[in-house]
C-alpha positions as CSV (number, residue, x, y, z in Angstrom):
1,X,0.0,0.0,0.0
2,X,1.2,3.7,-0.5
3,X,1.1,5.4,2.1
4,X,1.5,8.6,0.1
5,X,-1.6,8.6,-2.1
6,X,-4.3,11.1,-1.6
7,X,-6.3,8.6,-1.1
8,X,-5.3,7.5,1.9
9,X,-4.6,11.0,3.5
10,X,-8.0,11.6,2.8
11,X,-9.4,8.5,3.9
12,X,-11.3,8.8,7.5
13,X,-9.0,7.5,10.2
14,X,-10.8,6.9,13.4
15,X,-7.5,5.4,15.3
16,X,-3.9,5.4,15.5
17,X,-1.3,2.5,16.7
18,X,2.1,4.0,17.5
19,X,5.4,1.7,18.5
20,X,7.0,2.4,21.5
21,X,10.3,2.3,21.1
22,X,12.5,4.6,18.6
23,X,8.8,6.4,18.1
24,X,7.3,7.6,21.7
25,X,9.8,7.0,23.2
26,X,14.1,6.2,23.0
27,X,16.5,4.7,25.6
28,X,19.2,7.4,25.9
29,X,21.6,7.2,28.4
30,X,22.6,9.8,30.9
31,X,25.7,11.0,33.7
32,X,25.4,8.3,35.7
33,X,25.0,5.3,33.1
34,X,29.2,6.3,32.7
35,X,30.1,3.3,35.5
36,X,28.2,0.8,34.0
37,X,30.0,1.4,30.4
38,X,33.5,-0.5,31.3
39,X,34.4,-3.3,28.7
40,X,36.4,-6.8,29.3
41,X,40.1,-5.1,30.8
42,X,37.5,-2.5,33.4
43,X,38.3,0.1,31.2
44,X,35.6,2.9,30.2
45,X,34.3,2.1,27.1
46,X,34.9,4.7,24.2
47,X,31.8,7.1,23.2
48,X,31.6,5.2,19.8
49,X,31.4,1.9,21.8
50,X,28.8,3.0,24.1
51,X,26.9,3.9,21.0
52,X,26.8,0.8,19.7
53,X,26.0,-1.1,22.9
54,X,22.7,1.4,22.5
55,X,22.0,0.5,19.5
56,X,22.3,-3.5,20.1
57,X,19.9,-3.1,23.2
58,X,17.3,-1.4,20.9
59,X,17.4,-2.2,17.5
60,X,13.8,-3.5,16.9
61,X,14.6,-6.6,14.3
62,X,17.9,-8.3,13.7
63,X,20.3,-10.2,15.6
64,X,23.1,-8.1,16.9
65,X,25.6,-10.5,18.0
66,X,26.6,-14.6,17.4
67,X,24.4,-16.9,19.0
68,X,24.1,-20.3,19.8
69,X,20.8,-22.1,19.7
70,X,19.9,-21.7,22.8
71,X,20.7,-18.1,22.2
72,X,18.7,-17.6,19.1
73,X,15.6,-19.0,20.8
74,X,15.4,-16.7,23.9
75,X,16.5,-13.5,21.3
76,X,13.7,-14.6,18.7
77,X,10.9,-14.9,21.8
78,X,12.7,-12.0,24.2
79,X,9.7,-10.0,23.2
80,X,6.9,-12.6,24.6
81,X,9.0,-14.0,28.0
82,X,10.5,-11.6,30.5
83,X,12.9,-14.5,31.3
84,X,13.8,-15.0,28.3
85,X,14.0,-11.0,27.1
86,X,16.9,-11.4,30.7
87,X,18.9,-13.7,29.2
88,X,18.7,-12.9,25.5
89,X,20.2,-9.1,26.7
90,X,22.6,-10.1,29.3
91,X,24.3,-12.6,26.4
92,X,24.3,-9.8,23.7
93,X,25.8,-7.5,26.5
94,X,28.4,-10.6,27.4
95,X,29.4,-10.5,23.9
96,X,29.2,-6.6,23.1
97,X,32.4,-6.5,25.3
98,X,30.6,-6.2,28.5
99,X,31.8,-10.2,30.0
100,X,30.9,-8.5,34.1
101,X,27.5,-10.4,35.1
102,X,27.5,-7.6,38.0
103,X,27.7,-4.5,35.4
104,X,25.7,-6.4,32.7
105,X,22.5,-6.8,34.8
106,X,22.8,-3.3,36.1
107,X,22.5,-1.9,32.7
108,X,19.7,-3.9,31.8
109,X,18.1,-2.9,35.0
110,X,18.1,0.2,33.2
111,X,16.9,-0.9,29.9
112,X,13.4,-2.5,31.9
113,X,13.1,0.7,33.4
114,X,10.2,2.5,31.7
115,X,11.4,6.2,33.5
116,X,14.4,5.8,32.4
117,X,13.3,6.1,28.7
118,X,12.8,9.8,27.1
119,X,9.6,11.0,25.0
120,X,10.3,12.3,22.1
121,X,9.4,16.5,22.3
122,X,5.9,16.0,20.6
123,X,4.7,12.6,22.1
124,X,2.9,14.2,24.2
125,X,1.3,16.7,22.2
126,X,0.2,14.2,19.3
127,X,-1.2,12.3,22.3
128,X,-3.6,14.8,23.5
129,X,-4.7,16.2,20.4
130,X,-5.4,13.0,19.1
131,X,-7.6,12.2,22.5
132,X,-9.4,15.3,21.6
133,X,-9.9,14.9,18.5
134,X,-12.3,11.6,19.3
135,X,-9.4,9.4,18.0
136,X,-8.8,6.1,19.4
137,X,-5.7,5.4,20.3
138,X,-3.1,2.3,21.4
139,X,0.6,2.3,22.3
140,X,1.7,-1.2,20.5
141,X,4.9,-2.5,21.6
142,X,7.4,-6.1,21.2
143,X,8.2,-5.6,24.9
144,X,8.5,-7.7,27.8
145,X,8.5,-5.2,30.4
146,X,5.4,-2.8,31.3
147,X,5.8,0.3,29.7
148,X,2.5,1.8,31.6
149,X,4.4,4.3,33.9
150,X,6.0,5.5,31.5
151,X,2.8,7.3,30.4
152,X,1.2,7.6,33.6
153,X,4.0,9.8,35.4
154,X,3.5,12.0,33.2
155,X,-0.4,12.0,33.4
156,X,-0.1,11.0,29.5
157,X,-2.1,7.3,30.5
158,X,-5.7,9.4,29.5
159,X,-4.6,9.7,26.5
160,X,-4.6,6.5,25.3
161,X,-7.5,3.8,25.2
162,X,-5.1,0.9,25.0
163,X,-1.6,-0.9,25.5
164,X,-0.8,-3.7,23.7
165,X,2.4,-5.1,24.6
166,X,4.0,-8.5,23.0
167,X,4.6,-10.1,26.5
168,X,0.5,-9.5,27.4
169,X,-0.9,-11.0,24.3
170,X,1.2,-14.0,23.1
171,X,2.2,-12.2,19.7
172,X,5.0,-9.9,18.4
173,X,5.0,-7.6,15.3
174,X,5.1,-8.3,12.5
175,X,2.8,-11.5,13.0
176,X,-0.6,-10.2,12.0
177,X,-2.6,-11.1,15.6
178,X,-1.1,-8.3,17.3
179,X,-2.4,-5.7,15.1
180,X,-5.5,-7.6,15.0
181,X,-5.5,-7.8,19.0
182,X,-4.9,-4.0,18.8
183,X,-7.9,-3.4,16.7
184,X,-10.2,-5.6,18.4
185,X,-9.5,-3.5,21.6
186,X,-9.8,0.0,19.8
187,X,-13.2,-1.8,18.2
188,X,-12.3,-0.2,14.6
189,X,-11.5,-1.5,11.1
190,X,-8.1,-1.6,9.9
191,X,-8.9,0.4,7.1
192,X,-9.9,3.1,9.2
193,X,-6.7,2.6,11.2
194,X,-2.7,4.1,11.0
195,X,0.2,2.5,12.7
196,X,3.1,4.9,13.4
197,X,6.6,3.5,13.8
198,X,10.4,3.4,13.2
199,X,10.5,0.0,11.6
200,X,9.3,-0.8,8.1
201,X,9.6,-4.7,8.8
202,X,8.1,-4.6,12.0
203,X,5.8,-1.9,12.0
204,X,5.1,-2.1,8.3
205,X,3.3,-5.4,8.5
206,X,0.0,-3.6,10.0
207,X,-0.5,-2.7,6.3
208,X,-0.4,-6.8,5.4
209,X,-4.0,-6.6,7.4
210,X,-5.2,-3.3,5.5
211,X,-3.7,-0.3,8.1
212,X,-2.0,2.5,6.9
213,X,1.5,3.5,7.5
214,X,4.1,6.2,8.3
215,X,7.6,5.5,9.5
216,X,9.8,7.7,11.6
217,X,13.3,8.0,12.3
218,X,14.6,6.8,15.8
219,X,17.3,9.3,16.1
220,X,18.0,10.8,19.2
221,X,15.3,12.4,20.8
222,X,17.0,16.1,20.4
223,X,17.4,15.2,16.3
224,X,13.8,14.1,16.2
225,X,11.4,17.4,17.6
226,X,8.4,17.1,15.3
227,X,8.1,13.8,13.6
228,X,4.6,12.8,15.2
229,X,3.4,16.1,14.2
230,X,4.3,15.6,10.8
231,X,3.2,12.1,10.6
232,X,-0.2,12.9,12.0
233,X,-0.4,16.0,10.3
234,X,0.0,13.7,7.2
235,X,-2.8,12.4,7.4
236,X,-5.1,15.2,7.9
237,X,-5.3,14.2,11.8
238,X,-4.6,17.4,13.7
């Protein structure tokens, strides 16, 4: 499907799916994530290293490092099993030059941490207007931690009708029953229905089951200040 016609601009949209990760919201690191960024010798890891390790703890499709089998299992179902979404980090953290059990499972503590993540600088604007607008809305995410407080510290948890997260359901993006989960609990059609995210694979599938699309960039949150705005904007939304 285009997702640039004027057709489906035009077409009536009565609810929106965004992605979590890399499109709400992005793990960034701050200060004091500097002593848990020491490699294999206990030396502080290089800022091009520390990028990297970033980008291997969120990159939403892909394997990132070597596995074994056991390996590939728990990293192909991390998203549906928090024991599994444990181990399948703390062995692509072993091998991303970060051997220290003690360090590794500090910095994942982080990763499952939903305040430690930052909203992009319109999240919460494209949330609210959509809410006022009448439009249904659902934060759908391949996540094994509960990314709820998140929202609700920042009183952004009105603002959307549902949560659909990998873990909860049984299904992961791009298999076609989490969107459909998604739209069961919004109670609308697919065609009447965008999905907003940062991966074409992952995200992308929603159009598979007749949603629209719009992708975003996950760079850093500072790079990234109206995306949403012009995504929803788009499609004649706000």
């Amino acid at each position: 499907m285009n997702t640039d016609s004027t057709d489906s601009r035009n077409g009536h949209i009565a609810a929106t799916l965004f992605d979590f990760s890399g499109t709400l919201f992005r793990l960034e690191e701050d200060s004091d994530w500097a002593e848990h960024f020491v490699d294999h010798a206990g030396e502080p890891m290089d800022v091009h290293a520390q990028t990297e390790l970033m980008r291997r703890m969120t990159a939403p499709v892909g394997r990132t490092v070597e596995m074994d089998e056991a390996g590939l299992y728990a990293w192909e179902n991390r998203d549906r099993d928090p024991k599994l979404h444990r181990q399948a980090y703390l062995d692509v953290l072993s091998k991303s030059g970060m051997p220290d059990l003690g360090r590794a499972e500090a910095l994942y503590g982080l990763l499952v941490d939903p305040d430690r993540w930052t909203p992009y600088p319109d999240t919460g604007e494209v949330l609210k207007s959509l809410s006022e607008k009448g439009i249904r809305t659902a934060v759908l995410s391949n996540i094994a931690f509960d990314i709820r407080p998140a929202f609700v510290d920042r009183g952004w948890d009105g603002w959307v009708d549902e949560f659909v997260l990998s873990f909860e359901v049984g299904a992961v993006k791009p298999e076609p029953a989490i969107f459909e989960h998604a739209l069961a609990q919004l109670d609308v059609d697919a065609a009447q229905t965008l999905m907003i995210g940062d991966s074409d694979v992952a995200d992308g599938a929603a159009r598979d089951i007749g949603c629209q699309f719009a992708l975003v960039d996950p760079l850093p949150t500072s790079e990234r200040p109206h995306a949403l705005l012009d995504a929803v904007r788009k499609f004649g939304l706000i």
